[in-house]
C-alpha positions as CSV (number, residue, x, y, z in Angstrom):
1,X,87.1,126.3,189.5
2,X,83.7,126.0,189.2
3,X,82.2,126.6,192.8
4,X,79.0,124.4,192.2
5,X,80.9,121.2,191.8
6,X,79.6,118.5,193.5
7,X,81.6,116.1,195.6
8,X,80.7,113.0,196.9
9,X,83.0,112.1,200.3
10,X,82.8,108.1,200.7
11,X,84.3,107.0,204.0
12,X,82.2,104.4,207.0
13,X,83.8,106.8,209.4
14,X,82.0,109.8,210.3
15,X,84.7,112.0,211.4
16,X,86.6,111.8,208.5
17,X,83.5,112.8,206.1
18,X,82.9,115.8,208.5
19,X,86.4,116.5,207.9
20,X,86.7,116.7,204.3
21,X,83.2,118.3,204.3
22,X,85.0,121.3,206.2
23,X,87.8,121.5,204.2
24,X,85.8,121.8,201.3
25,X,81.9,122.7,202.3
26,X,83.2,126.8,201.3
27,X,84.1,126.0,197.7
28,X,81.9,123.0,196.8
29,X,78.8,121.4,197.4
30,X,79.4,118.5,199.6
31,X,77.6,115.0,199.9
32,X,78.4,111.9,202.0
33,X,78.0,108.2,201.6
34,X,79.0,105.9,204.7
35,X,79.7,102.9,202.7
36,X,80.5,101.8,199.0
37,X,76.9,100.7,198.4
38,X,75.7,104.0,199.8
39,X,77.8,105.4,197.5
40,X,76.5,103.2,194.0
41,X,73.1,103.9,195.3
42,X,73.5,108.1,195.8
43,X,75.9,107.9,192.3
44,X,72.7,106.4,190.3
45,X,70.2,108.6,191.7
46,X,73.0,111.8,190.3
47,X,75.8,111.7,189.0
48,X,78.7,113.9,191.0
49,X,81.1,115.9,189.6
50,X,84.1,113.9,191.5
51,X,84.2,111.5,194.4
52,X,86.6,111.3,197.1
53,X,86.8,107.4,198.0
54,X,88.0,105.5,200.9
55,X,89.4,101.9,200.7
56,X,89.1,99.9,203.6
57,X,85.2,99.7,204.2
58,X,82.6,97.5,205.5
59,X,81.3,95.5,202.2
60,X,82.3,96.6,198.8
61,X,85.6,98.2,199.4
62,X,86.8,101.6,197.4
63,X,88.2,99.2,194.6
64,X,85.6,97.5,193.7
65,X,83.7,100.4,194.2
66,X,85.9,102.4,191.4
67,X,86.0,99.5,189.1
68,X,82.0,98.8,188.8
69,X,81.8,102.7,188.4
70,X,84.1,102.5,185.4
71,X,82.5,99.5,183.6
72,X,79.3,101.7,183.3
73,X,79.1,104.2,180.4
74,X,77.6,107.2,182.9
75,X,80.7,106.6,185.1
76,X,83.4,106.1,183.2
77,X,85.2,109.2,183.2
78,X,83.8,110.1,186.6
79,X,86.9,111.7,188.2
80,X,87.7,109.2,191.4
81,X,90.2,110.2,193.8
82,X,91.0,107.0,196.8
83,X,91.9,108.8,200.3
84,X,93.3,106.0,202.2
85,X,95.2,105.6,205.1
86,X,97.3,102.7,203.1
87,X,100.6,104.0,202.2
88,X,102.1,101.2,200.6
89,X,103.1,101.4,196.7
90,X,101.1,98.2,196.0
91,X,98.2,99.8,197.5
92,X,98.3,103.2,195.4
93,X,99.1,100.8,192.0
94,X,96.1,98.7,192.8
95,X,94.1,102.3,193.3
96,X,95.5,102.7,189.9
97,X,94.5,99.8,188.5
98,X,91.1,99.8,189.3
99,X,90.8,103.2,187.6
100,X,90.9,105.8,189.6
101,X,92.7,109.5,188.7
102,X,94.7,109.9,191.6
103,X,95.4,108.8,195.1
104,X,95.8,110.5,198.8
105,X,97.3,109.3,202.2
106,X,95.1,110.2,205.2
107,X,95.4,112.3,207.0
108,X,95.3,115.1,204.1
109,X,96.5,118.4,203.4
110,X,94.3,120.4,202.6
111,X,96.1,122.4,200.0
112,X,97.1,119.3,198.5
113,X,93.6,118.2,198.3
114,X,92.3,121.4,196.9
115,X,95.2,121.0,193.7
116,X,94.2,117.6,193.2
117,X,91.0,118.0,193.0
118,X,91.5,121.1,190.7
119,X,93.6,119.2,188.8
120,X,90.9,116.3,188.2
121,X,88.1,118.4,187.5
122,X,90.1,120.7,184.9
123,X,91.0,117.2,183.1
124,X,87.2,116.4,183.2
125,X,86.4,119.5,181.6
126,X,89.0,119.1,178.7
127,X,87.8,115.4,178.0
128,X,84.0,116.5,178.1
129,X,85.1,119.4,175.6
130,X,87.4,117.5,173.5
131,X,85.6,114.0,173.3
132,X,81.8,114.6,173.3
133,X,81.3,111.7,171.3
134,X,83.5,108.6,172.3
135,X,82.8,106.9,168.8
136,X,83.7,110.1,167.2
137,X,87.4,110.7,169.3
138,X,88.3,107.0,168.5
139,X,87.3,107.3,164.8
140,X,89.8,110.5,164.3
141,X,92.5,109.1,167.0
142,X,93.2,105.6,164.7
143,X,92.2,107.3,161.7
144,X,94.6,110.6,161.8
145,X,95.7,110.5,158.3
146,X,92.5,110.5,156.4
147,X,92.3,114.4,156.2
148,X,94.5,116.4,154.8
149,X,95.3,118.9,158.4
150,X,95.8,115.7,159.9
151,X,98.3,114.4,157.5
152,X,100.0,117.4,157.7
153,X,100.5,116.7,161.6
154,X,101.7,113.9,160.9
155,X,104.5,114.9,158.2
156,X,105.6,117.8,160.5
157,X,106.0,115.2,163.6
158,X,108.0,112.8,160.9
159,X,110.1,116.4,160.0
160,X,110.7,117.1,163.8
161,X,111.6,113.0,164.7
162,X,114.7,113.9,162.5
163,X,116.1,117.0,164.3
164,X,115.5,115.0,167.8
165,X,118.8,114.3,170.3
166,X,117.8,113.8,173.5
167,X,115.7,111.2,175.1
168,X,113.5,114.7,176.7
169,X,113.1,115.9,173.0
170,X,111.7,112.3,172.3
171,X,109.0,112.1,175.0
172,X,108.4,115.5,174.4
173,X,107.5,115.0,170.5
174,X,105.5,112.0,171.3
175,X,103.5,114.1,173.9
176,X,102.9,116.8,170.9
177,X,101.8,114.7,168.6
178,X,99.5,112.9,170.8
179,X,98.2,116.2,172.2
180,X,97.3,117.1,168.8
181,X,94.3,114.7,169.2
182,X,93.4,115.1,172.3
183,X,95.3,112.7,173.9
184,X,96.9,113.2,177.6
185,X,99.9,111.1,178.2
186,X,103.2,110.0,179.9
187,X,106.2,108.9,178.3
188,X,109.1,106.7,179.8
189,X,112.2,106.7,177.7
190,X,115.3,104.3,178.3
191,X,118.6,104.9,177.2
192,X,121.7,105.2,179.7
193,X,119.3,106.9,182.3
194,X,116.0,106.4,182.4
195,X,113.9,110.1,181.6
196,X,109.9,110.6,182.2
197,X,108.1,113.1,180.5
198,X,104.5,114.2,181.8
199,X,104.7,112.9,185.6
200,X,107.3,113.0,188.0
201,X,109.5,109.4,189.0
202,X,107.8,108.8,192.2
203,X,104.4,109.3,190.9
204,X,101.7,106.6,190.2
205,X,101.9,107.2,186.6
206,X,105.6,106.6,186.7
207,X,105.5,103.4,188.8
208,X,102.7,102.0,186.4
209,X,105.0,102.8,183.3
210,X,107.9,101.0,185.3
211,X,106.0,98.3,186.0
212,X,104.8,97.3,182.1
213,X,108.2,98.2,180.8
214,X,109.2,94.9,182.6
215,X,106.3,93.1,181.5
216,X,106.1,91.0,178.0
217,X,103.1,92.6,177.4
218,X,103.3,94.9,174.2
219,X,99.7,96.9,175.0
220,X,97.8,96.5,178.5
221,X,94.1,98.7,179.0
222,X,92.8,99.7,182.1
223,X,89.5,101.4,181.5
224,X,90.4,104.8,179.5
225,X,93.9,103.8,180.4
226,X,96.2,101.9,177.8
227,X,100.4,101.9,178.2
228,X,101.8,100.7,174.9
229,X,105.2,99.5,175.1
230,X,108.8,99.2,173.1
231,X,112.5,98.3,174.0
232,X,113.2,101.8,174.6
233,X,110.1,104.0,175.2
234,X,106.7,103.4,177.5
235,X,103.7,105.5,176.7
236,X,100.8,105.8,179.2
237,X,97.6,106.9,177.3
238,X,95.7,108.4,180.2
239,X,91.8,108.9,177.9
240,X,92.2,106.4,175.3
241,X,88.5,106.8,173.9
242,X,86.7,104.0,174.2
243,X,84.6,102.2,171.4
């Protein structure tokens, strides 16, 4: 990964910025904020490459923190991981909710750190290749079938619907298809069991899929986020371009 990344450690308490920094100070160039509106302030003087964000804070907590920086147009893709010592699942779906890519539980490992942060900025890196132009990625994502290649996508996915079986091979042809437009997803599908395809069952993404699967709601957006929902499969949209 690229070594001159730059990370932006927000947490009021000083020993656990000095901690991160050392974790991370070898590999990455390393900046602190002591407080959410440090951290707005430092974020529109230059934009980081990812921030690592407490939650419980004097003021404006991590939340509303991650959801101003994802109403503005300079942010809103800005990777965001919360590092919190709250543990509870409510906690790490609200984290979710308010936008941010993934979520930690002080105090952290620091391999686990290093692959989540890996993970984040390789996704950043794919939606800054793939989507340069937001108007653009929306225009061919609702408009696949006005060219002939994507047509032709679309015909083969109709061809490999029919030789489907399993409840895997479903997900897994929904995740091909969407993939062919740049689209990362998850997929829940329900039949006698209940099967996720692109995250694991005791993940965020998984418990957010859960959650609107129960819900009357047919389509719910959060941010770049949208989860459209059927009787019998859940599909998370993780980069929905936006218009």
């Amino acid at each position: 990964m690229n070594q001159q990344a730059r990370i932006l450690v927000v947490d009021d308490a000083a020993d656990n910025r000095l901690l991160l920094k050392m974790l991370l100070e070898d590999d990455y160039e390393v900046v602190e904020a002591d407080s959410g509106e440090a951290c707005l302030a430092q974020v529109n003087e230059q934009v980081p490459d990812l921030i690592l964000l407490d939650i419980t804070m004097p003021g404006l907590s991590g939340y509303e923190v991650c959801v101003q920086l994802r109403t503005q147009k300079e942010t809103e893709h800005l990777p965001i991981i919360f590092i919190s010592a709250l543990v509870g699942v409510e906690q790490r779906l609200e984290g979710f909710e308010a936008g941010a890519d993934d979520y930690l539980t002080k105090p952290v490992e620091a391999e686990t750190l290093y692959k989540k942060i890996t993970s984040c900025l390789q996704r950043q890196q794919s939606v800054k290749t793939a989507q340069t132009d937001a108007s653009e990625a929306m225009r061919i994502a609702m408009e696949a079938m006005t060219t002939s290649s994507e047509l032709g996508q679309i015909v083969q996915f109709v061809k490999n619907v029919q030789l489907i079986t399993t409840p895997q091979a479903v997900g897994e042809a929904i995740q091909s298809i969407a993939k062919e437009f740049s689209l990362s997803t998850s997929v829940m599908v329900i039949s006698e069991a209940t099967h996720f395809i692109g995250c694991t069952p005791d993940s965020i993404e998984a418990k957010m899929l859960e959650q609107v699967s129960k819900s009357s709601e047919r389509m719910v957006s959060i941010g770049i986020r949208t989860i459209i929902r059927n009787e019998h499969v859940t599909l998370l949209i993780k980069n929905m371009p936006l218009a």
